[in-house]
Each structure stands twice: as structure tokens, then as C-alpha cells.
Backbone as a chain_set.jsonl record, in Angstrom:
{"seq": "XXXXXXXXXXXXXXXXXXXXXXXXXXXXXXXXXXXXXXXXXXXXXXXXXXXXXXXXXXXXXXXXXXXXXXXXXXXXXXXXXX", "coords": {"N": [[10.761, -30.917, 36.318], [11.465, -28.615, 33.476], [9.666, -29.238, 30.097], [11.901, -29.431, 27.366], [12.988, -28.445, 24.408], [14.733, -30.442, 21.991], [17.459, -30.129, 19.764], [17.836, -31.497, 16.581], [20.715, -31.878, 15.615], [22.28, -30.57, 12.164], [22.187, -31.555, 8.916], [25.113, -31.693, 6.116], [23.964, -30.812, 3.8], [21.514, -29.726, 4.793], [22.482, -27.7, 6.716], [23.825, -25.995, 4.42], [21.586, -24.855, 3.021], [20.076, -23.801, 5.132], [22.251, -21.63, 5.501], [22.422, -20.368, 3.159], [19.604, -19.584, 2.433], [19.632, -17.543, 5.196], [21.357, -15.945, 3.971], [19.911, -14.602, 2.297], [18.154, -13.52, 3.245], [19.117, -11.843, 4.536], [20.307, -10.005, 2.679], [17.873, -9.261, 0.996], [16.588, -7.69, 3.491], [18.318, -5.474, 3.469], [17.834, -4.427, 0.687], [16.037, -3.491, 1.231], [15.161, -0.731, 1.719], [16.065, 0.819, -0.289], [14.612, -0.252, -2.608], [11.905, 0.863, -1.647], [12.233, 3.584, -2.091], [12.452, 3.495, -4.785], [9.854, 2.819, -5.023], [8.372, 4.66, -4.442], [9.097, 6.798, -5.756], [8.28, 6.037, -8.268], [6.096, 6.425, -8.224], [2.175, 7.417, -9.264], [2.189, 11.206, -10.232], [-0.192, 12.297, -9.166], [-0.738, 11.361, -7.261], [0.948, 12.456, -4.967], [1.257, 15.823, -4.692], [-1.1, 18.354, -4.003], [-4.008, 19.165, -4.875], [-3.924, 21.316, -7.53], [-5.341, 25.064, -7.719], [-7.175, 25.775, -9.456], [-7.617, 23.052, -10.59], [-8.649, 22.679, -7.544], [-11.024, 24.099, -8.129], [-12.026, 23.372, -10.903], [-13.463, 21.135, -10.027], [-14.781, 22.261, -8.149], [-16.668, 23.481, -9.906], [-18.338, 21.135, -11.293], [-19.225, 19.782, -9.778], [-21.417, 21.708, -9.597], [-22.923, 21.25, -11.277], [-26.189, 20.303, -13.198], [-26.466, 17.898, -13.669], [-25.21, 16.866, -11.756], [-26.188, 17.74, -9.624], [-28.828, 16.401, -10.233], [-28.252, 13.668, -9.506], [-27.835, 13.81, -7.317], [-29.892, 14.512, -5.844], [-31.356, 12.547, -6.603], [-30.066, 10.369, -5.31], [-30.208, 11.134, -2.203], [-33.105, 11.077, -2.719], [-33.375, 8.222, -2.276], [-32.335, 7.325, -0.047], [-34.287, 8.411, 1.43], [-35.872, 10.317, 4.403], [-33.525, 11.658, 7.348]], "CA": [[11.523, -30.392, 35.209], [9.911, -28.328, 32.506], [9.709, -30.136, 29.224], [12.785, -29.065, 26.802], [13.166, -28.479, 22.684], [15.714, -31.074, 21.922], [17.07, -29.556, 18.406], [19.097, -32.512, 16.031], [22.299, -31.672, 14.259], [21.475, -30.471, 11.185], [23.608, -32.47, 7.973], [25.676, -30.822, 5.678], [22.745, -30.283, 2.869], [20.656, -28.481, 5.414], [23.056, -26.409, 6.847], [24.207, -24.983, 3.208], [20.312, -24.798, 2.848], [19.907, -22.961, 5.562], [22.96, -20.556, 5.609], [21.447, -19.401, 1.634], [18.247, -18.63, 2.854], [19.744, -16.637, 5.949], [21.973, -14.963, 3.307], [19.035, -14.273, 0.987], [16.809, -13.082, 3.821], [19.72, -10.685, 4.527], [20.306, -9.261, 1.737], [16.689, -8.952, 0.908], [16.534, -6.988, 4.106], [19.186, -4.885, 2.956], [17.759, -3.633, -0.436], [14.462, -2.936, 1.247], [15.079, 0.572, 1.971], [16.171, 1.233, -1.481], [13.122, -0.295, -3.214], [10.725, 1.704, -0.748], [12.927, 4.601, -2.517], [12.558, 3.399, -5.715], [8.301, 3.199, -5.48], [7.891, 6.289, -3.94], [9.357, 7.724, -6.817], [7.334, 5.602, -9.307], [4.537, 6.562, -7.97], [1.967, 8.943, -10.321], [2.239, 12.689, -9.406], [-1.39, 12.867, -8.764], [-0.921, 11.501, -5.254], [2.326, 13.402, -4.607], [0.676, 16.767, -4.7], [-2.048, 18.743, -3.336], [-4.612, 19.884, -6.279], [-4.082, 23.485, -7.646], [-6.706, 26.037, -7.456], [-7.976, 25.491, -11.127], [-8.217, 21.777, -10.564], [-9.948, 22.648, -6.98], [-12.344, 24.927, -9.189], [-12.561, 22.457, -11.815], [-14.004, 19.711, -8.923], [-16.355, 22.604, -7.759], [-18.326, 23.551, -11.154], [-18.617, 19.98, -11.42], [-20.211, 19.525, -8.734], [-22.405, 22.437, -9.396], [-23.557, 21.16, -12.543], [-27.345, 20.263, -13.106], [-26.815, 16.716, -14.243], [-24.58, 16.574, -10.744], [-27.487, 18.136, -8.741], [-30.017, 15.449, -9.803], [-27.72, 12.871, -9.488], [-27.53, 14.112, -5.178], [-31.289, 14.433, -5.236], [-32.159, 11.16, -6.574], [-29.056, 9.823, -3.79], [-31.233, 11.647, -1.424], [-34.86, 10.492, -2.225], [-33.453, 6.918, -2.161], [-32.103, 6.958, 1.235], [-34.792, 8.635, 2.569], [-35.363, 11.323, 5.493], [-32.913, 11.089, 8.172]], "C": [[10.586, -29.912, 34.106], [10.454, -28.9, 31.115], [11.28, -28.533, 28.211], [12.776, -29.318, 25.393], [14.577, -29.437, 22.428], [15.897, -30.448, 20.044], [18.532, -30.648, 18.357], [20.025, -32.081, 15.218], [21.841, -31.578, 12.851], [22.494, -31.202, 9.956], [23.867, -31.329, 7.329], [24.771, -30.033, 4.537], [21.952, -29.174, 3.614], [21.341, -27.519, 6.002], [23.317, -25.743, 5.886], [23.014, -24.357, 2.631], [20.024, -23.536, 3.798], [20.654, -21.688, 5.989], [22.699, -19.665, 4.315], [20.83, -18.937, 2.103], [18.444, -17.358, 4.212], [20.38, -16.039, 5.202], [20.688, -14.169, 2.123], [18.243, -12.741, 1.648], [17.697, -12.093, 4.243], [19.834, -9.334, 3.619], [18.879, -8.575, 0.94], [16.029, -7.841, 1.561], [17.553, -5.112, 4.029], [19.079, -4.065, 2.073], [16.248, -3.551, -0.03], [14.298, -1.402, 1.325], [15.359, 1.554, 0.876], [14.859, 0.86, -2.464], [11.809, 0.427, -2.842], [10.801, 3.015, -1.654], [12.321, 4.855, -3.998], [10.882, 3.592, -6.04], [7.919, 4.056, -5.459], [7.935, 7.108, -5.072], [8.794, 7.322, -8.553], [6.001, 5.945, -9.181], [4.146, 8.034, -8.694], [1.999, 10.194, -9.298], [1.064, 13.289, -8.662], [-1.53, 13.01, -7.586], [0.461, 12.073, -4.482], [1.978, 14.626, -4.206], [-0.306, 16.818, -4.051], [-2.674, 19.381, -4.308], [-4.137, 21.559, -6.342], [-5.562, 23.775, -7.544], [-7.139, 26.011, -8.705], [-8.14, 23.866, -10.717], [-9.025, 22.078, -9.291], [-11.571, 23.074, -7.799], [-13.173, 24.349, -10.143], [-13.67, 21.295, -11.07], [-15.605, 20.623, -8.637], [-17.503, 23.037, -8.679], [-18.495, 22.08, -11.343], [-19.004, 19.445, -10.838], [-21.431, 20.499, -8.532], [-23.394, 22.35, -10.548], [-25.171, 20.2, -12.414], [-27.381, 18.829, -13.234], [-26.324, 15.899, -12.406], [-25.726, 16.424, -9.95], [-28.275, 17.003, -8.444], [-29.474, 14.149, -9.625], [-28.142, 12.382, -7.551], [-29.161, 13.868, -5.07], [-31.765, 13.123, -5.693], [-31.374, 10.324, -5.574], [-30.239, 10.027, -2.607], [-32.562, 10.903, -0.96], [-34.197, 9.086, -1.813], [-33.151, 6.605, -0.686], [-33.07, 7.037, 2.194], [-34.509, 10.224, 3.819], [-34.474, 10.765, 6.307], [-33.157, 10.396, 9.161]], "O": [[9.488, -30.363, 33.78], [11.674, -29.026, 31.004], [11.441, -27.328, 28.408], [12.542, -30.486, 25.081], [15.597, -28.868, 22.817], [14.966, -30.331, 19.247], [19.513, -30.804, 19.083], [19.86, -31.997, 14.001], [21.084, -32.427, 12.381], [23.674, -31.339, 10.28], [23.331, -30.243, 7.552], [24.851, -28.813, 4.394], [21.765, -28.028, 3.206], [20.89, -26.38, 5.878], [23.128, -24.554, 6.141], [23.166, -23.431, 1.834], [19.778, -22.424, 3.331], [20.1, -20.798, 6.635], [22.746, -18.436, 4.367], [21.066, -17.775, 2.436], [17.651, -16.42, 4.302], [20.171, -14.886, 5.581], [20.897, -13.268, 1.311], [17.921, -11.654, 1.169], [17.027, -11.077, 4.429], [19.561, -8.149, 3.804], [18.926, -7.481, 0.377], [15.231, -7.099, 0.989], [17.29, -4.006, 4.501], [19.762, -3.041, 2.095], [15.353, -3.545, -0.875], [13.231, -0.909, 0.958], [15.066, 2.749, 0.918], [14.208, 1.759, -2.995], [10.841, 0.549, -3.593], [9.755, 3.565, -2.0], [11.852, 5.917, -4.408], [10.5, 4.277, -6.989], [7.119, 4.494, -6.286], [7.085, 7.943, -5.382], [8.859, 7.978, -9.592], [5.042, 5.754, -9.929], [4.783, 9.078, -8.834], [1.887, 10.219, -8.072], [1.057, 14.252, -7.895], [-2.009, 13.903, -6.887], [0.666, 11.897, -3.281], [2.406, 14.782, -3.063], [-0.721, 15.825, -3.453], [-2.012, 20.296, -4.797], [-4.059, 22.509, -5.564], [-6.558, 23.073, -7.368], [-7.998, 26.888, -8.605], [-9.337, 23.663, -10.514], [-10.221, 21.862, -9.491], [-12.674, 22.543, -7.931], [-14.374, 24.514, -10.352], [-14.573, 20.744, -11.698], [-16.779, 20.267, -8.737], [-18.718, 23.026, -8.481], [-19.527, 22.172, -12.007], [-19.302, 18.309, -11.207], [-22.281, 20.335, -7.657], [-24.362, 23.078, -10.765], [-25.235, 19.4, -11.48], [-28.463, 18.366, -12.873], [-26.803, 14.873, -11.924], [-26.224, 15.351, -9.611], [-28.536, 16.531, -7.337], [-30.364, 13.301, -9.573], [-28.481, 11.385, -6.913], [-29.611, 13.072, -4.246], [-32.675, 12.62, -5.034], [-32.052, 9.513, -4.944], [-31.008, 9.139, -2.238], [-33.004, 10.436, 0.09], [-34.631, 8.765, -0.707], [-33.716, 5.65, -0.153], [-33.147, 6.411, 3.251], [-33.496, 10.895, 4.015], [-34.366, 9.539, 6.274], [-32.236, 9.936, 9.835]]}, "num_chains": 1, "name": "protein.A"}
């Protein structure tokens, strides 16, 4: 015989115990698809979008700038040749 879960009668405290928490964990389940709703739409616009072409532009003189430059070449020496 293979061994068996014997489960004990539960009293009246733990059943009202545990029919809350299955009502909780319902309802919980329930307003998840609305809160998903609700972040999405809290969330900033920055990551919503795809940059414009003045903010790309803005990214690339700023990266073409001299202070940028030596920033890459001292990156560079420190790592080393490849």
C-alpha cells in the first residue's frame, strides 16, 4: 500500500479562517487585471514612446561633444587593446 495524506476535520475557527483567505485570494485575483491597467497608465511617458528626431539629435551632439570624446578615450586606454 502506498503511504496516504490523512487530512483532520478542520473546526469551525479554521474553516471561517480559511474560507476569508480563499475569498480574499479571490478577489485579489480578480482586481489584478485592473491594477496591471491602472500602472501601465501611471507609468512616465518617457518609456511609452519612442524618442523624436530632435531628442535622437539631441543624444547624438552629445555624444559628439569633446568632453564626451575624452571621456571614450580614457574608457578605451583603461581597458586596453583588444
Amino acid at each position: 500500500m502506498s503511504p496516504r495524506i490523512i487530512h483532520l476535520p478542520l473546526s469551525g475557527r479554521d474553516r471561517r479562517r480559511y474560507v476569508r483567505e480563499l475569498r480574499l485570494a479571490e478577489q485579489a485575483h480578480r482586481a489584478l487585471p485592473d491594477r496591471v491597467e491602472e500602472a501601465a497608465a501611471r507609468r512616465p511617458a518617457s518609456r511609452n514612446h519612442e524618442p523624436t528626431r530632435s531628442e535622437y539629435l539631441a543624444a547624438v551632439e552629445k555624444m559628439q561633444s569633446p568632453k564626451w570624446r575624452r571621456n571614450q578615450q580614457a574608457w578605451h586606454q583603461a581597458l586596453g587593446p583588444p
